[in-house]
C-alpha positions as CSV (number, residue, x, y, z in Angstrom):
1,X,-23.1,3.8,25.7
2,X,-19.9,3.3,23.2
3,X,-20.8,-0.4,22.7
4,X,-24.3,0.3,21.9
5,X,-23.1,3.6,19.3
6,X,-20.9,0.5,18.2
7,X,-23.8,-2.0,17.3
8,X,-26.0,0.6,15.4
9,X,-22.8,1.3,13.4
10,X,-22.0,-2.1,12.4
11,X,-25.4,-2.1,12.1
12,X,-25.2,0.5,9.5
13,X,-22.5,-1.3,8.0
14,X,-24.3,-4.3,7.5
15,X,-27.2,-2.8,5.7
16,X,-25.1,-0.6,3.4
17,X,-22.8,-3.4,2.6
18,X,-25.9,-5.9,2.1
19,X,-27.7,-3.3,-0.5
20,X,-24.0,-2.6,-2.5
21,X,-23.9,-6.4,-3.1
22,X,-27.7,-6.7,-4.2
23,X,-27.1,-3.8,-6.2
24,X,-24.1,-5.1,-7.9
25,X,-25.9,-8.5,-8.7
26,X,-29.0,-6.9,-10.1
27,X,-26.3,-4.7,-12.4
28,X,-24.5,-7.9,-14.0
29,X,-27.7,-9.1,-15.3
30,X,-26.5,-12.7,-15.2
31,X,-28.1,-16.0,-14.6
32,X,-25.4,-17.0,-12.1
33,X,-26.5,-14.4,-9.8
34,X,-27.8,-16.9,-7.6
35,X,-24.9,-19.2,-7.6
36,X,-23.3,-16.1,-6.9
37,X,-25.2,-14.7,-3.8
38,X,-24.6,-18.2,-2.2
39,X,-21.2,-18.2,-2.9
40,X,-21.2,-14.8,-1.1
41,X,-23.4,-16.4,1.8
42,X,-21.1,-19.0,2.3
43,X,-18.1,-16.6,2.5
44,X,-19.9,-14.3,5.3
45,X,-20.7,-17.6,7.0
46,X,-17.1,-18.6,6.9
47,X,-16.0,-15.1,8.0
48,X,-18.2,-15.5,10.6
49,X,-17.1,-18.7,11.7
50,X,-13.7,-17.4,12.0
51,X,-12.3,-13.5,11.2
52,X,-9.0,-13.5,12.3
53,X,-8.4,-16.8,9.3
54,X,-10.5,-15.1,7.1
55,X,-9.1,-11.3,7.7
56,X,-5.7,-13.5,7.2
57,X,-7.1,-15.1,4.3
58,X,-8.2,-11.8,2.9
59,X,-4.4,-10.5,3.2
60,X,-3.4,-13.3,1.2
61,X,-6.2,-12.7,-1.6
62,X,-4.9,-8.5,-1.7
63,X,-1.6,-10.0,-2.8
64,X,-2.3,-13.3,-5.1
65,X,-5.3,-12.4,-7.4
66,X,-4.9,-8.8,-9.2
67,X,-7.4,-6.7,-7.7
68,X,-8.5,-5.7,-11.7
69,X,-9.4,-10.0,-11.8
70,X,-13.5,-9.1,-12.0
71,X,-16.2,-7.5,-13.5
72,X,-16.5,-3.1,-14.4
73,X,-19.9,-2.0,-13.8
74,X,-19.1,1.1,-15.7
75,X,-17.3,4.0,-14.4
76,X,-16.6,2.0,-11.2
77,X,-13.8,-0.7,-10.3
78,X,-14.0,-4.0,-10.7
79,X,-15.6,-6.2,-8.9
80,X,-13.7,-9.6,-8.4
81,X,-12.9,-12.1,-6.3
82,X,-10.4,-10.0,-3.6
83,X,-13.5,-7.2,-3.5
84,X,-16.1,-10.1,-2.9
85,X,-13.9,-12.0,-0.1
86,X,-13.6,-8.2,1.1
87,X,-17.1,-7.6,1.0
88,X,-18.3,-10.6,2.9
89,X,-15.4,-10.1,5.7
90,X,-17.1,-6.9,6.0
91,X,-20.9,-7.7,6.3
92,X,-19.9,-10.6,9.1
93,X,-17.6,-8.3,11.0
94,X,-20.9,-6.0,11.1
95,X,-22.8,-9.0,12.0
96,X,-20.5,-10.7,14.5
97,X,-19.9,-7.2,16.2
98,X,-24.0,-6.5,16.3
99,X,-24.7,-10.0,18.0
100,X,-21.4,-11.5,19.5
101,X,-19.4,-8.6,20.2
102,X,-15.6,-7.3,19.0
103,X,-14.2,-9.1,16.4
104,X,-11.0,-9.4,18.4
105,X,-9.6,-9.7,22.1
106,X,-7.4,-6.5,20.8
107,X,-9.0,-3.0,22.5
108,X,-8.8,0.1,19.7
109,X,-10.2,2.0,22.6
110,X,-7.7,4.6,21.9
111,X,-8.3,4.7,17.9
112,X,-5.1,6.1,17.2
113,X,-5.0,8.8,15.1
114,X,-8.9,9.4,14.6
115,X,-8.8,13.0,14.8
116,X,-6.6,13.3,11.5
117,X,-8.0,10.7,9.7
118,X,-11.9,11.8,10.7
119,X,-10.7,15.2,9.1
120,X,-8.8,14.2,5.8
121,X,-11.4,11.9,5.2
122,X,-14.5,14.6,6.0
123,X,-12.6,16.5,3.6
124,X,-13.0,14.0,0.8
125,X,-17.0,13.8,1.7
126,X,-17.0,17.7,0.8
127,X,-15.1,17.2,-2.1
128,X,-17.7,14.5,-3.5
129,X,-20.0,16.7,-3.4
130,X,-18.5,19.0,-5.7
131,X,-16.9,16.2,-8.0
132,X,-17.6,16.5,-12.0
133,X,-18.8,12.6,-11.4
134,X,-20.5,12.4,-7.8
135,X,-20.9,8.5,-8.2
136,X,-17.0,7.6,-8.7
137,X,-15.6,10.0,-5.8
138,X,-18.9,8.8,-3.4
139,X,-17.2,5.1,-4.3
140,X,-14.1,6.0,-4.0
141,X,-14.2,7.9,-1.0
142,X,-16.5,4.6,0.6
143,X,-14.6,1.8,-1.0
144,X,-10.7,3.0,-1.3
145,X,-10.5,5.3,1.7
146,X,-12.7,4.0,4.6
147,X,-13.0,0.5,3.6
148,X,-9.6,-0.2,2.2
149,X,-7.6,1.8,4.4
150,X,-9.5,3.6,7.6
151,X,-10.9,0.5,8.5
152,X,-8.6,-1.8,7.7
153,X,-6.3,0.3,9.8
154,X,-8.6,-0.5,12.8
155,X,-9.0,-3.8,12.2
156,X,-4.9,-4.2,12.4
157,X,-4.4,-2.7,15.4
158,X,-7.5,-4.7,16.8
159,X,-6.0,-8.3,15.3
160,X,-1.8,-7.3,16.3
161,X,-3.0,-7.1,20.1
162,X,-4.2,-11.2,19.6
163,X,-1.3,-13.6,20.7
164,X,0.5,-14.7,18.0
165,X,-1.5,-13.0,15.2
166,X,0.8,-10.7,14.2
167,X,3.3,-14.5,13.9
168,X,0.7,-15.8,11.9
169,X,0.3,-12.8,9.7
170,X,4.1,-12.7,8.9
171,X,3.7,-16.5,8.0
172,X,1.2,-15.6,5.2
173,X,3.3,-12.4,3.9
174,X,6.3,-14.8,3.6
175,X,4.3,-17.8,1.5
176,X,2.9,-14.7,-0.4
177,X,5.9,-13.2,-0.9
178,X,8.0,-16.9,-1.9
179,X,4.7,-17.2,-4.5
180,X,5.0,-13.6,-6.2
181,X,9.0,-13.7,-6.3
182,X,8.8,-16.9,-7.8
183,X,6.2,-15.9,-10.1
184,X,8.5,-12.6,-10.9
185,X,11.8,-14.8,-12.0
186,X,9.6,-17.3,-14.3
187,X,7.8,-13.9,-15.9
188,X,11.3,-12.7,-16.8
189,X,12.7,-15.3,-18.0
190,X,9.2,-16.5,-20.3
191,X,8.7,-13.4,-20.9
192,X,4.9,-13.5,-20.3
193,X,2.6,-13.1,-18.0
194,X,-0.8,-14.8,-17.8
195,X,-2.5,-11.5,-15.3
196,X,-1.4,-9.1,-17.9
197,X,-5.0,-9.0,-19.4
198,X,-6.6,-7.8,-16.3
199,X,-4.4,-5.3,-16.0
200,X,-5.3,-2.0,-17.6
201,X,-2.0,-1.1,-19.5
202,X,-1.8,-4.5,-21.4
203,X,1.7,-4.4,-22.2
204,X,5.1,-5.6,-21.5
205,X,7.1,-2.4,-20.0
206,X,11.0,-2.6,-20.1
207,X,13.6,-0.2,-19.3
208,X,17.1,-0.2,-20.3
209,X,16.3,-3.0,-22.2
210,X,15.4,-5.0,-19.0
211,X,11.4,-6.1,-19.2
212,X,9.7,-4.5,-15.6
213,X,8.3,-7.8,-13.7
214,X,4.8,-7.4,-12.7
215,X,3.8,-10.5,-11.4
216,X,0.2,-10.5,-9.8
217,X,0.3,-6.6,-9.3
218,X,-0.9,-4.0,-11.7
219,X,2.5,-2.3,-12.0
220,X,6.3,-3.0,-11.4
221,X,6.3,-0.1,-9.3
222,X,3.3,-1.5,-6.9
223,X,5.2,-4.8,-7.0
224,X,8.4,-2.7,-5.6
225,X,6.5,-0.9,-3.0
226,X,4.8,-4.2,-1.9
227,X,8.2,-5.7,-1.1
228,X,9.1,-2.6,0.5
229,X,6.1,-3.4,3.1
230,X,7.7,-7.4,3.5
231,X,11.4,-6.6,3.3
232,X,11.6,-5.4,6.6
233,X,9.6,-8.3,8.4
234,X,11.6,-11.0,7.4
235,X,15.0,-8.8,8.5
236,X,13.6,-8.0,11.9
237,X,12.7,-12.1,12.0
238,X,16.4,-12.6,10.2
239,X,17.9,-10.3,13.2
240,X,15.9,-11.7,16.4
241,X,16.0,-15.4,15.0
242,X,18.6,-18.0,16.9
243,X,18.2,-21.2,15.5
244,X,20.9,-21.2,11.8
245,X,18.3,-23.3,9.7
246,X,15.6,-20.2,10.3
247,X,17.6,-17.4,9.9
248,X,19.4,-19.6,6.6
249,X,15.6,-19.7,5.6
250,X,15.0,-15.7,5.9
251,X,18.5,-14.9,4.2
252,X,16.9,-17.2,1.3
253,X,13.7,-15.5,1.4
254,X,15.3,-12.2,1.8
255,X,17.6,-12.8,-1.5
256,X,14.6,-13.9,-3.6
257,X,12.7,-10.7,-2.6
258,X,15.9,-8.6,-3.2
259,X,16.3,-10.5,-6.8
260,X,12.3,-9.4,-7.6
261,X,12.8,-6.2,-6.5
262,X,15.6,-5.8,-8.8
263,X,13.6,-7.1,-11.9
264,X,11.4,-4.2,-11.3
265,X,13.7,-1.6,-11.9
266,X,11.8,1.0,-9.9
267,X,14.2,3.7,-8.8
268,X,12.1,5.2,-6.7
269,X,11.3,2.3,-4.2
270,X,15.2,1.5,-4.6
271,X,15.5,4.7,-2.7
272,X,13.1,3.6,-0.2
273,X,14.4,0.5,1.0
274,X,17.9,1.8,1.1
275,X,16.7,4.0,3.5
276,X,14.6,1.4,4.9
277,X,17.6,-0.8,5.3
278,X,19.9,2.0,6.1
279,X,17.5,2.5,9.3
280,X,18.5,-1.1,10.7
281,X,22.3,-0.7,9.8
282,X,22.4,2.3,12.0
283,X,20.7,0.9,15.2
284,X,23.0,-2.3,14.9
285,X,26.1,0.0,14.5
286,X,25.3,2.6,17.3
287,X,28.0,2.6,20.4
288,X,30.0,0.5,18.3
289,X,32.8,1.7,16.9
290,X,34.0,-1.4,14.6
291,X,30.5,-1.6,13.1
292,X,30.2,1.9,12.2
293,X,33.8,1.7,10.5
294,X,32.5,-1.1,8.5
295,X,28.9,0.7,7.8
296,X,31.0,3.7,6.4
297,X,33.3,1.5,4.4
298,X,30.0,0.0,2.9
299,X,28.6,3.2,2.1
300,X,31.9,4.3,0.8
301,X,31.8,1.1,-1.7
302,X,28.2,1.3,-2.6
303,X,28.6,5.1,-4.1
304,X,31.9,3.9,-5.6
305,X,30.0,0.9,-7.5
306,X,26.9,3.0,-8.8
307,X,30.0,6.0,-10.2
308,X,31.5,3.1,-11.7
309,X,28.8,1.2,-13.4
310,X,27.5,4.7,-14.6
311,X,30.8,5.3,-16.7
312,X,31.3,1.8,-17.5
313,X,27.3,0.4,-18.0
314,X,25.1,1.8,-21.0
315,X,22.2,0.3,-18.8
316,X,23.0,2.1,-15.5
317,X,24.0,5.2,-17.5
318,X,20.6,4.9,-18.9
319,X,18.7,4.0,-15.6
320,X,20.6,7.0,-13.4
321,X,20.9,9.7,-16.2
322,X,17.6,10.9,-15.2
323,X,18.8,11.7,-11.6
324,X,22.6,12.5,-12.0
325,X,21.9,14.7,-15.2
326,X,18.5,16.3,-14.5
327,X,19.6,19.1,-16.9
328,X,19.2,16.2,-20.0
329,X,15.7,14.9,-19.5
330,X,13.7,14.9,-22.3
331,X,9.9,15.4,-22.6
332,X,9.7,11.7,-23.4
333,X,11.0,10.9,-19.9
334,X,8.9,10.0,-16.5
335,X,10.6,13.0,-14.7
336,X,9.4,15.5,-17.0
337,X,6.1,14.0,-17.5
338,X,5.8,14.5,-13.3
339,X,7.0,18.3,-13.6
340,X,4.0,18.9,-16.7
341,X,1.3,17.2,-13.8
342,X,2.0,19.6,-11.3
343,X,2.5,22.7,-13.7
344,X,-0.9,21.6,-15.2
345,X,-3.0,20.9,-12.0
346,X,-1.5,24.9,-11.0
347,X,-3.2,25.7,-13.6
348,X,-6.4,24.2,-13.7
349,X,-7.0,24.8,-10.0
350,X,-9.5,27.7,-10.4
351,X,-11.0,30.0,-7.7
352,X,-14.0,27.3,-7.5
353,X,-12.1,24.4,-6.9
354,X,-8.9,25.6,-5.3
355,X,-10.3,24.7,-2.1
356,X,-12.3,21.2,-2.6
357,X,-10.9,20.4,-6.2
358,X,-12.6,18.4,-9.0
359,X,-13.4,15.4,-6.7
360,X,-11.7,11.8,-5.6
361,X,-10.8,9.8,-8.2
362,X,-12.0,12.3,-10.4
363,X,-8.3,13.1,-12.2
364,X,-8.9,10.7,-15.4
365,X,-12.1,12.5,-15.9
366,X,-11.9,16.0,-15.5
367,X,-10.4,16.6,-19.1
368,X,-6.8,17.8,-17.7
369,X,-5.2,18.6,-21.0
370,X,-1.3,19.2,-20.7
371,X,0.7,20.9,-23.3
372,X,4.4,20.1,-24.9
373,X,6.5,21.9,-26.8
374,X,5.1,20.3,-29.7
375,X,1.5,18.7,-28.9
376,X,-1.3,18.7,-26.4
377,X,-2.4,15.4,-24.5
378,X,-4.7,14.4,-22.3
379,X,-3.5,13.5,-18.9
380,X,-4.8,10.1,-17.2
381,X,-2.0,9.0,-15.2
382,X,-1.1,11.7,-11.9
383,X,2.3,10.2,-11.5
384,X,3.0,12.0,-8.4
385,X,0.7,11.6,-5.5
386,X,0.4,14.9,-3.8
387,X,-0.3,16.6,-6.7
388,X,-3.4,14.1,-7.7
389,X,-4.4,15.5,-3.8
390,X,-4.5,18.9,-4.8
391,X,-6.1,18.5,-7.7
392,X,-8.9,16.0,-6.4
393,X,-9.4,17.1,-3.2
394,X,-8.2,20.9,-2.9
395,X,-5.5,22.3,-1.1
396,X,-7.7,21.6,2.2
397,X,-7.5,17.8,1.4
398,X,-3.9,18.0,0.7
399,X,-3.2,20.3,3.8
400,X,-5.3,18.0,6.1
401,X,-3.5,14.6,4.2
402,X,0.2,16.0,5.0
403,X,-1.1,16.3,8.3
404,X,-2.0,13.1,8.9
405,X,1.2,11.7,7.4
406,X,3.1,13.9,9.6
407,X,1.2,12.6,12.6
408,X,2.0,9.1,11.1
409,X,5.4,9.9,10.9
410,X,5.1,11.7,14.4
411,X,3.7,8.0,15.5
412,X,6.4,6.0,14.2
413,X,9.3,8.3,15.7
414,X,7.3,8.0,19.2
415,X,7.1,4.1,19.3
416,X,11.2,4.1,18.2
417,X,11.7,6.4,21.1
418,X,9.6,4.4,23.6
419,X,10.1,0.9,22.5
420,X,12.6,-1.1,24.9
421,X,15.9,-2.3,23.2
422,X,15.9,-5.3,21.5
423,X,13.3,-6.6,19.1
424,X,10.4,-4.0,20.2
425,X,13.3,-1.3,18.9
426,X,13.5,-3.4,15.5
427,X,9.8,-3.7,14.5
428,X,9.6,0.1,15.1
429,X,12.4,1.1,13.1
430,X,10.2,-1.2,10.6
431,X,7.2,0.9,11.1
432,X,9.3,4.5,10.7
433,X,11.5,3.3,7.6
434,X,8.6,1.6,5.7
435,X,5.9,4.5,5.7
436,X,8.3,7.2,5.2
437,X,9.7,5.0,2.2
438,X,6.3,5.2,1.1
439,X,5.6,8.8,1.3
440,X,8.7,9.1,-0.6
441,X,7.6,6.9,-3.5
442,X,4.7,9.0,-3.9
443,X,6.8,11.9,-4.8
444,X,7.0,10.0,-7.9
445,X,3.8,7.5,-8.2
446,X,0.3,7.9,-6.8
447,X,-0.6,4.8,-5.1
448,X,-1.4,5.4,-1.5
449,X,-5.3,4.3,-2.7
450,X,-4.0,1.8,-5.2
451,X,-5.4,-1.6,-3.3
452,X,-3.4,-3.5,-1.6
453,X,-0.3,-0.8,-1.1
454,X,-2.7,1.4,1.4
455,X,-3.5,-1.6,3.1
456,X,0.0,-2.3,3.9
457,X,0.9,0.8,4.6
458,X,-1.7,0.9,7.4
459,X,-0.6,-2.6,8.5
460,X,3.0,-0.8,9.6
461,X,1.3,2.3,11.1
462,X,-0.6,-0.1,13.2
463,X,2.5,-2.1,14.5
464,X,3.7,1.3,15.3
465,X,0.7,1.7,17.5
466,X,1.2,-1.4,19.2
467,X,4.4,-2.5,19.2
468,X,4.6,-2.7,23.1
469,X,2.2,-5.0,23.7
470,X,3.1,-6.6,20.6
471,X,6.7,-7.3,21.9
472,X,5.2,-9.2,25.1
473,X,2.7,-11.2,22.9
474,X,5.2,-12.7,20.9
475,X,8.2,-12.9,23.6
476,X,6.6,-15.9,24.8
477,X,6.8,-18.3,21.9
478,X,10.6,-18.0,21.5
């Protein structure tokens, strides 16, 4: 009876996706819509042929082409080559599920964490229906939530159970990864970047005098956060490697990504992988006393270092005024500009929306007016996350969210806990440090449905969820 609720929901699936596409080539009016719906063909077919390479391949595509690399159909998001590959993985996993069966070897029997994610996302179907523009919360509730993250979700923890996917998906994070670093150091030093025109603030942003590397992302920040999601592979596979060309390799690969993350000069995901990293220095330097002398004495420098360089560096003084002097921010600065988002979503949260709020994705359109000392402006960017939630999708949406992030969290703490000593331990502590870096970030950002960052996100919440039989998949092969 499950398998046959399954088939009439891929079904569903199917159809749905089918009609978006039609719809979207009848929109672009263009005589290439028939080169264009056999390009698409030929992608299902191929997706068919093969999903694990082409839910691989569409990994890759998140990370390479700028998701904003397409065509707007008005008040929607572009449609581009990563949406397309997207679209067509999806129609021929509804396919290959209606007529061959699962998509992968991998059970999700259990569906970890349904119960909070069915309610946080009902809540942002009830929402929709309230939203001042129905047709960009339906899509973003479809597109950004269930497609781009729910589902994705499901297909990770379905794929990680395969034998050596989860290898062959760290393989294509780290040629991603070399590619986008690379990319990062010749952006700095040219100066230039060829994506910039897709991207919708079309300018160079610097900092201290240091220009904010982008590379194929949409902001420095989202380039920071993706690192944050790749950083920790490549130190678990740096730990648990034995062969000295490898792990040379992954210190390399590790310095590059270290360098780019540096170019971006986001504070906030700083924060995150130190804690990230911080994670791993403690489980190395438990029940050993020598290693937590030397942890301390690392620490001990690492303060010493940032007091210094903020009395001796007009560019550190500039980049941690902000946080050491909180007292001196100006209205010009980011952290103000977070503080007037929350006062002003306070106060626009009447007694008719308190509950459900304006509607998902519904914050750049709901006239939010803020006011400074001086002027009035319109707000478009909800630079902290949870308050976007509460204004978007209520206090219920943002009550039922934190409770799926603390259930996350809950998840993450569990597999560290349960996982056997050893490398199991490691890709946990991954899991834990990496998605509460990123609930962190979004104290200051809000990108948790910024494509690809949710997706990653999701990836590490589904090695949490399997990290067992993900240890004995991959034990083999060393």
């Amino acid at each position: 009876m499950g398998q046959e609720h399954l088939r009439t929901a891929a079904a569903g699936l199917g159809l749905l996706g089918l009609g978006a596409v039609c719809f979207v080539f009848a929109q672009s009016g263009s005589l290439l819509v028939p080169l264009g719906a056999a390009l698409f063909g030929i992608l299902v077919l191929l997706c068919l042929a093969a999903p694990d390479k082409a839910f691989l391949a569409l990994v890759a595509c998140s990370t390479l082409i700028p998701i904003t690399a397409g065509v707007k159909l008005g008040p929607l998001p572009y449609i581009g080559p990563t949406r397309a590959l997207m679209a067509a993985f999806f129609l021929a996993a509804a396919l290959h599920v209606v007529f061959r069966g699962p998509l992968a070897p991998g059970s999700v029997a259990r569906r970890p964490l349904l119960p909070f994610l069915a309610l946080y996302l009902a809540s942002g179907l009830v929402s929709s229906l309230f939203s001042v523009e129905p047709l960009v919360s339906v899509y973003a509730m479809v597109g950004r939530e269930i497609l781009e993250q729910a589902a994705m979700f499901y297909l990770f923890v379905a794929f990680l159970q395969t034998p050596g996917f989860f290898r062959r998906l760290r393989l294509v994070l780290y040629a991603a990864a070399t590619v986008v670093c690379l990319f990062a150091f010749v952006e700095q030093a040219a100066r230039a970047n060829p994506f910039l025109r897709f991207f919708e603030d079309e300018f160079y942003d610097f900092r201290a005098g240091i220009l904010r590397v982008r590379a194929t992302f949409f902001h420095p920040i989202a380039l920071a956060c993706w690192l944050n999601f790749v950083i920790p592979l490549a130190v678990v596979d740096f730990l648990r490697e034995r062969r000295t060309d490898r792990r040379v390799l992954y210190a390399l690969l590790l310095l590059l990504m270290a360098g780019a993350s540096l170019m971006t000069v986001s504070r906030a995901p700083w924060f995150a992988l130190g804690l990230q990293l911080s994670l791993f220095a403690l489980y190395l330097a438990r029940r050993r006393l020598h290693r937590l002398a030397l942890l301390l004495i690392g620490a001990a420098i690492a303060v010493l270092a940032v007091v210094v360089a903020y009395g001796a560096s007009e560019t550190a003084h500039q980049l941690l005024r902000p946080l050491l002097q909180p007292s001196g921010v100006t209205e010009s600065s980011t952290e103000y500009y977070r503080w007037v988002v929350i006062s002003t979503v306070l106060g626009h949260l009447t007694e008719d929306r308190i509950a459900f709020g304006f509607g998902p994705n519904a914050f750049s359109f709901a006239g939010l007016v803020a006011r400074f000392s001086d002027h009035s402006r319109a707000l478009t960017a909800p630079d902290m996350h949870y308050a976007r939630l509460a204004f978007e999708y209520g206090f219920v949406g943002l009550g039922l969210f934190l409770l799926l992030m603390a259930a996350v969290l809950a998840l993450c703490v569990r597999a560290v806990r349960r996982a056997p000593e050893g490398e199991p331990r490691l890709w946990a502590l991954g899991a834990l440090g990496a998605t509460l870096g990123f609930m962190i970030v979004n104290l200051t950002v809000s990108m948790y449905t910024m494509y690809p960052l949710g997706l990653f996100f999701w990836m590490w919440v589904a090695v949490a969820a399997v990290q067992v039989p993900l240890a004995q998949g991959t034990a083999g092969r060393r």
